[in-house]
C-alpha positions in Angstrom: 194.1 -31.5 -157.7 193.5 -34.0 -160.3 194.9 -37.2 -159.6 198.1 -38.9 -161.2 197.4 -41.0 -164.3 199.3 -43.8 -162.7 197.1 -44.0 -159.5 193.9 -43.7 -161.8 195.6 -46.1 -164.0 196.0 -48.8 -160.4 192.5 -47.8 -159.9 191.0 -48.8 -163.1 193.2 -52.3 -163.0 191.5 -52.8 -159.5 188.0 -52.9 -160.9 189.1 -54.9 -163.8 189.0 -51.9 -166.5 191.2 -52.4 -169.1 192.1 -49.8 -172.1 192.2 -51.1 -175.5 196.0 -51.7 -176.8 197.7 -48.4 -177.2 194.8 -45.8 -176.6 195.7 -42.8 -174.6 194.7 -43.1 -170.9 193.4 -38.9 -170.2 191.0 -39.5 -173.6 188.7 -36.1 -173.1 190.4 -33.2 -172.5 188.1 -29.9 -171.1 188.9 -26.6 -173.2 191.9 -25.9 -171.6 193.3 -29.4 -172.2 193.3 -30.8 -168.6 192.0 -34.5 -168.7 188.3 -34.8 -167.8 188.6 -38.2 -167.3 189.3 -41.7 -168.5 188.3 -44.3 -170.7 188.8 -48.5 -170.2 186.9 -49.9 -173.0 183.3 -49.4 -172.9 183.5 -47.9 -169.4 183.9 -44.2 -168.7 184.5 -42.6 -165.3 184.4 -38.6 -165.7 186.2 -36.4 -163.0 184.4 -33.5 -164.2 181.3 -32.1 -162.8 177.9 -33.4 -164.1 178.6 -36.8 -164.5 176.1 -38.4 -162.7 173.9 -40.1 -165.0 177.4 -41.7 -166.6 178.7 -42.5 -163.2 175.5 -44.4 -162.3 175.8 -46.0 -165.3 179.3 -47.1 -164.7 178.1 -48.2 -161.1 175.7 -50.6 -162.5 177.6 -52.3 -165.3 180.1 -53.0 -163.0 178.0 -53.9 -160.5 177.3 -56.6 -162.8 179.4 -57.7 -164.6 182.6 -57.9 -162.2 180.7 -58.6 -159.0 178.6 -61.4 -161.3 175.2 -60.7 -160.1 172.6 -62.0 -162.5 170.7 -59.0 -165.1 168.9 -56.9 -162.2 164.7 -56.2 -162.2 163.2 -53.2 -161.7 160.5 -53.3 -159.1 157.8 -50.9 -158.4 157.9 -49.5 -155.0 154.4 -49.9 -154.6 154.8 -53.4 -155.4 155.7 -56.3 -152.8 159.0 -57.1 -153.1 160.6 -60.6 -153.6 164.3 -61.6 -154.1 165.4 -64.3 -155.8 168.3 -66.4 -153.6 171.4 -63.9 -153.9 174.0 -64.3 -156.4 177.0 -66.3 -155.6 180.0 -63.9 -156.0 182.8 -65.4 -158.9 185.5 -67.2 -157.5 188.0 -64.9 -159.3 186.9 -62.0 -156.9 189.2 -63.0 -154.0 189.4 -60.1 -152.3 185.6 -59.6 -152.2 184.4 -61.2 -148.9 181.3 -63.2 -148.9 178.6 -61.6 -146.6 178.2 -62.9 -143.3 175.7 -65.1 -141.8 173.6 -63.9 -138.9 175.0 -60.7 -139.3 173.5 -57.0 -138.7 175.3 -54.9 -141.7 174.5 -51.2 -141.3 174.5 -49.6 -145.0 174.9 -45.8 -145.4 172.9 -44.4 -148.4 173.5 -41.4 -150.3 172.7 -37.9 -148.7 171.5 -36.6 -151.8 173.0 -37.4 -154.8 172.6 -41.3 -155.7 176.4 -41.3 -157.2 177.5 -41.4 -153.6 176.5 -45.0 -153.4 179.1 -47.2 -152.7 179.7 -50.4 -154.9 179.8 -52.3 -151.4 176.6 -51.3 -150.3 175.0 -52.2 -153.6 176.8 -55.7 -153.0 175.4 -55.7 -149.3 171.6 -55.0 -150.2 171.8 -57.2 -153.3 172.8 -60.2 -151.1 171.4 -59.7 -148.1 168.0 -61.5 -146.5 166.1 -58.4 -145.7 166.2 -54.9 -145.3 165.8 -53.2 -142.2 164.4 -49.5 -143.6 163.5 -46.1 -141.7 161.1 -45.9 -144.7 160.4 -48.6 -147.1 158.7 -46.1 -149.2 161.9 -44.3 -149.7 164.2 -47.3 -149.5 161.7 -49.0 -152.0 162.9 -45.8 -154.4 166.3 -46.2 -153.6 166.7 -50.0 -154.2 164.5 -49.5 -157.5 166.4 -47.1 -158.9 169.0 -49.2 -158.8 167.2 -52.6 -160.3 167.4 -54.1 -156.5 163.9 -56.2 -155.0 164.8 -57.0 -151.5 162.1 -57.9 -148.8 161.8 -55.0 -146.4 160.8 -54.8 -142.8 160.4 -50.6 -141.3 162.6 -50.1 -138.7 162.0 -45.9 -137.3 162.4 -44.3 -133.8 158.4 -45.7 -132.7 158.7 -49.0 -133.4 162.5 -49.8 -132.4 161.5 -52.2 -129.4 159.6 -54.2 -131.2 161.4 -54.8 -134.6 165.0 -54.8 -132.3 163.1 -58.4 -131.0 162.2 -59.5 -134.7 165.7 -58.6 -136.0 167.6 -60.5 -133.4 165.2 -63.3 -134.0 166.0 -63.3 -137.6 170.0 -63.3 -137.1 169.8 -66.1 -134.9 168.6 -68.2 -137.4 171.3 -67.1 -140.1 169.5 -64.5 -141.5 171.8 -61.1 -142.8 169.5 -58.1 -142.5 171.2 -55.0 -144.1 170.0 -51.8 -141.8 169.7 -48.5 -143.5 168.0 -45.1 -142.8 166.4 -42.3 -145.2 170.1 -41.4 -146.1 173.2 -40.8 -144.4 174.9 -43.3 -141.7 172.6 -45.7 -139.2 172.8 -44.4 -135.8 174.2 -40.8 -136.8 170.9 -38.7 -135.4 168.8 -41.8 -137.1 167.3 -45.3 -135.9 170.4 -47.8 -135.4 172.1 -47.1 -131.6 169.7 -49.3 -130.0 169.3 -52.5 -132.1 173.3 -52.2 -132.5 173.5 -51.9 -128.7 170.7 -55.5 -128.6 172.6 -57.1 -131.5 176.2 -56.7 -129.6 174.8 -57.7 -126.0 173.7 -60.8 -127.9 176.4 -62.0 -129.0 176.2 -61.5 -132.8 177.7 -59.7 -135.4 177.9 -56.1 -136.9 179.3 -54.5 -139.5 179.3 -51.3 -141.1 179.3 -50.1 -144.6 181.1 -46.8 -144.5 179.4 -44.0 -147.0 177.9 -40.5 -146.9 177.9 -38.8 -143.8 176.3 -34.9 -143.6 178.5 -34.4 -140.6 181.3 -35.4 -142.3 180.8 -33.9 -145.6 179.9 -30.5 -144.0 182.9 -30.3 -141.6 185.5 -31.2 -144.1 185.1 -28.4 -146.3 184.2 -25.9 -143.7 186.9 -24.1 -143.4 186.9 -24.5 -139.7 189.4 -26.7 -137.5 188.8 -30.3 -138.0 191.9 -31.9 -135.8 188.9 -31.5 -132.7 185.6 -31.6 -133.2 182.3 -32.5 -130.7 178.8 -33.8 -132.8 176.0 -32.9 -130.5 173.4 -34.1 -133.5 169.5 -32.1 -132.8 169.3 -28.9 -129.9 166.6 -29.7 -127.8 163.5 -28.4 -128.8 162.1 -26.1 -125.7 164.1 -22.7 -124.8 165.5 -23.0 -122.1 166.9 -26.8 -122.8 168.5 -25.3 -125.8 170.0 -22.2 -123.8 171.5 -24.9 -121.4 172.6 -27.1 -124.2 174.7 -24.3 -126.0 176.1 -22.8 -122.8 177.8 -26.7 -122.4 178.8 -27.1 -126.1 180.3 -23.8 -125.2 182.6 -25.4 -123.1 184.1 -28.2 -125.0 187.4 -27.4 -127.2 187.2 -27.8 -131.0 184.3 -27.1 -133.5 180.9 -27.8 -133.1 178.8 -29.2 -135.4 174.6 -29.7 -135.0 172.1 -30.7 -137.5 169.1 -28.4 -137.4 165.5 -28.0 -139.4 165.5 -25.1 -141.7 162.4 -23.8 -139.0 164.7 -23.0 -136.4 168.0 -21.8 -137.8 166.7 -18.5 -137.0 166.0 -18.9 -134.1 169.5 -20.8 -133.4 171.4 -17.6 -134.7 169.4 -15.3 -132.5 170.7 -17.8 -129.3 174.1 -18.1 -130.4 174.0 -13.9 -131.1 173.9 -14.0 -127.0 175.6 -17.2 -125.6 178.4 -17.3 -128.2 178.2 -14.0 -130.0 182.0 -14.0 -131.5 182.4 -17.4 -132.6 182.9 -18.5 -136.4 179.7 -20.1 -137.7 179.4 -22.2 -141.0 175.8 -23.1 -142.2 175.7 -25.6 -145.1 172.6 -26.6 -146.7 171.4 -29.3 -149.5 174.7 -30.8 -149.0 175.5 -33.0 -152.3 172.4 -31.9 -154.2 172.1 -29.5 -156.8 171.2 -26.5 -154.9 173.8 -26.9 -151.9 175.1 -23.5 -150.2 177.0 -22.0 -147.7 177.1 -19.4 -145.5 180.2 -18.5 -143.5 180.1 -15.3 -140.6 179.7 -14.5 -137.0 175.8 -15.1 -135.6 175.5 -11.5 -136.0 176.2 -11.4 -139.8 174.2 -14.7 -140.9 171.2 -13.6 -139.0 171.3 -10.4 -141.5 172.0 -12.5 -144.3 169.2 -15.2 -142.8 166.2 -13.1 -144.5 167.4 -12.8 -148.1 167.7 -16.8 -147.9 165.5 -19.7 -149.2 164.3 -21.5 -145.8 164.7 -25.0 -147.5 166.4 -27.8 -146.8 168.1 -29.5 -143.6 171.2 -27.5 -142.2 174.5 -28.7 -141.1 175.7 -26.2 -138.7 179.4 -25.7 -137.7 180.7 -23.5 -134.9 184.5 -22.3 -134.7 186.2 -22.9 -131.4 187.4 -19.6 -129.4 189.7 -17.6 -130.3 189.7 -19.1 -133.9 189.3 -16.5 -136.7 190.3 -18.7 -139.5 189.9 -17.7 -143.2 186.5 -16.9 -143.5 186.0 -13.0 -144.7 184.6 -10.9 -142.6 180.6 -10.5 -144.1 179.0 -13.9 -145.0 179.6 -15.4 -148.4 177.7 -18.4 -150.8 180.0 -20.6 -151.9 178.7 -22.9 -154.5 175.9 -22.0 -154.7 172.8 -20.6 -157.1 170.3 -18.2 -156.5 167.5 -21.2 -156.5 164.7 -19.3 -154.9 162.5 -20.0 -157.7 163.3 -23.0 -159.2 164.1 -24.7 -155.5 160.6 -25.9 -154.7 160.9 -28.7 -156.9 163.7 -29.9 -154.9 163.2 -32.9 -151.9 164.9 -31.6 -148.4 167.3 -33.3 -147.3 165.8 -37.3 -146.5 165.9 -38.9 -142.9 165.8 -38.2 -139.3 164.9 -39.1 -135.8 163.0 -35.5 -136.0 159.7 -34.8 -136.2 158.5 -34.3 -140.4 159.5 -31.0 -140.4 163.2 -31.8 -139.7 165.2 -34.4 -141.7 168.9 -35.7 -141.6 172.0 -36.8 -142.6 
């Protein structure tokens, strides 16, 4: 449902958009003459479809002008990168919080699509001391893509000990390190539990800087009962672990929802055929990208379907609760989604995980 004009109207009067004297508010109209969007002066925010390159657009003149950062740099990712002292936020802006000293700010990152940056975490890794990456390489990208240079220190699942030492070092002397993973939420099947777990024990500071989430976007829309619900991240990776693993899950009331490597769904549907053969299963791939599917049927049916599918791509996988039937139909149906088996192998998979290379996350 497209939202009222009045609440987009608050909206745009939050972020300091304003409309030039007596211009229409819905200002593009689609072909059956439902707004599209709206227009505050030079700014434009489209509702429909396909807007990405405007949104990011509208993302970073904001970003600067109303947040009054100086005029950003592009930096190379290859190139070692320096920030100048961060900007000091406008006095007018009293409802934007200076960032904290000595504190541990963990930043989620887009999923897959770079419009699902938030203006907040922009703010956070624009003012921060240093970043705290999964992959610098990749963070490198995403900071450049958005004129950001930040220092960066690599922060993964191998080296967790030892950087945990150097970021509590670094807080304790008033630094503010902004911790962020290949994409998706710190700590959610990525690097994060544990310094969180040394930065709390130490008396300092966290925060977190709410944003994409796979589990969160996959769940929502579903289909299956989201009042209850049990995360259980990555199966184990021998057989009989796993067998155990699902037997348990198996248990627990409310859906289930795993992340799993586009190697093993198969082999996922062929255990679930024969510990939970007549549950409801949802398998959502590419989530937020351009080539993001679903499949929705019993184990039985998605493992016929499995073979005419493009094996790309991490998976969000959702499980029904007993008994539950829901709306799915009764054969397994795309939804969303494009017959990509061609033109798909251009495409990243999905960025980030405490898996091994072949399996990436949220």
């Amino acid at each position: 449902m497209l939202p009222s004009l009045q609440r987009i109207s608050a909206l745009g009067t939050h972020f300091a958009l304003r409309q030039p004297p007596g211009a229409p508010l819905a200002s593009r109209l689609d072909r059956t003459g439902q707004p599209m969007g709206f227009c505050h002066g030079a700014l434009h925010l489209d509702l429909a479809e396909g807007a990405c390159s405007r949104g990011l657009r509208m993302h970073r003149q904001f970003f600067g002008k109303t947040l009054g950062s100086q005029p950003m740099e592009s930096a190379p990712p290859s190139s070692g990168p320096v920030s100048a002292p961060p900007a000091a936020l406008p006095a007018t802006s009293a409802s934007v919080a200076p960032l904290v000293p000595g504190t541990l700010y963990l930043v989620a990152t887009p999923i897959g699509n770079l419009e699902d940056i938030t203006l907040r975490a922009l703010r956070v890794l624009r003012d921060c001391t240093v970043v705290a990456a999964e992959d610098t390489r990749r963070t490198g990208q995403l900071l450049t893509h958005f004129g950001l240079r930040k220092p960066m220190i690599s922060y993964f699942r191998f080296n967790e000990a030892r950087r945990g030492a150097e970021i509590l070092d670094r807080l304790r002397m008033g630094e503010i390190v902004a911790l962020v993973t290949d994409a998706g939420a710190p700590g959610i099947s990525d690097p994060g539990e544990r310094v969180v777990a040394q930065v709390l024990a130490a008396g300092l500071r966290v925060e977190s800087i709410p944003g994409a989430c796979a589990l969160v976007v996959g769940l929502t829309a579903s289909g299956l009962p989201t009042e209850s619900f049990h995360f259980a991240g990555f199966l184990p990776h021998k057989s009989g672990q796993r067998a155990r693993r699902l037997s348990e899950l198996g248990a627990i009331p409310g859906t289930l929802v795993l992340y799993e490597s586009p190697f093993r769904v198969e082999r996922l549907l062929g255990e679930l055929q024969l510990i939970l053969p007549g549950r409801k299963v949802v398998l959502a791939r590419e989530l937020t990208k351009k080539f993001e599917e679903w499949l929705r049927g019993t184990p039985a049916e998605l493992a016929a379907e499995w073979s005419r599918r493009p094996r790309k791509g991490e998976f969000v996988v959702m499980i029904g609760p007993t008994g539950h039937t829901g709306s799915p139909p009764a054969g397994p149906v795309t939804s969303d989604a494009t017959d990509d088996t061609a033109d798909e192998t251009a495409e990243e998979t999905e960025p980030g995980s405490q898996e091994s290379a072949d399996c990436t996350t949220d």
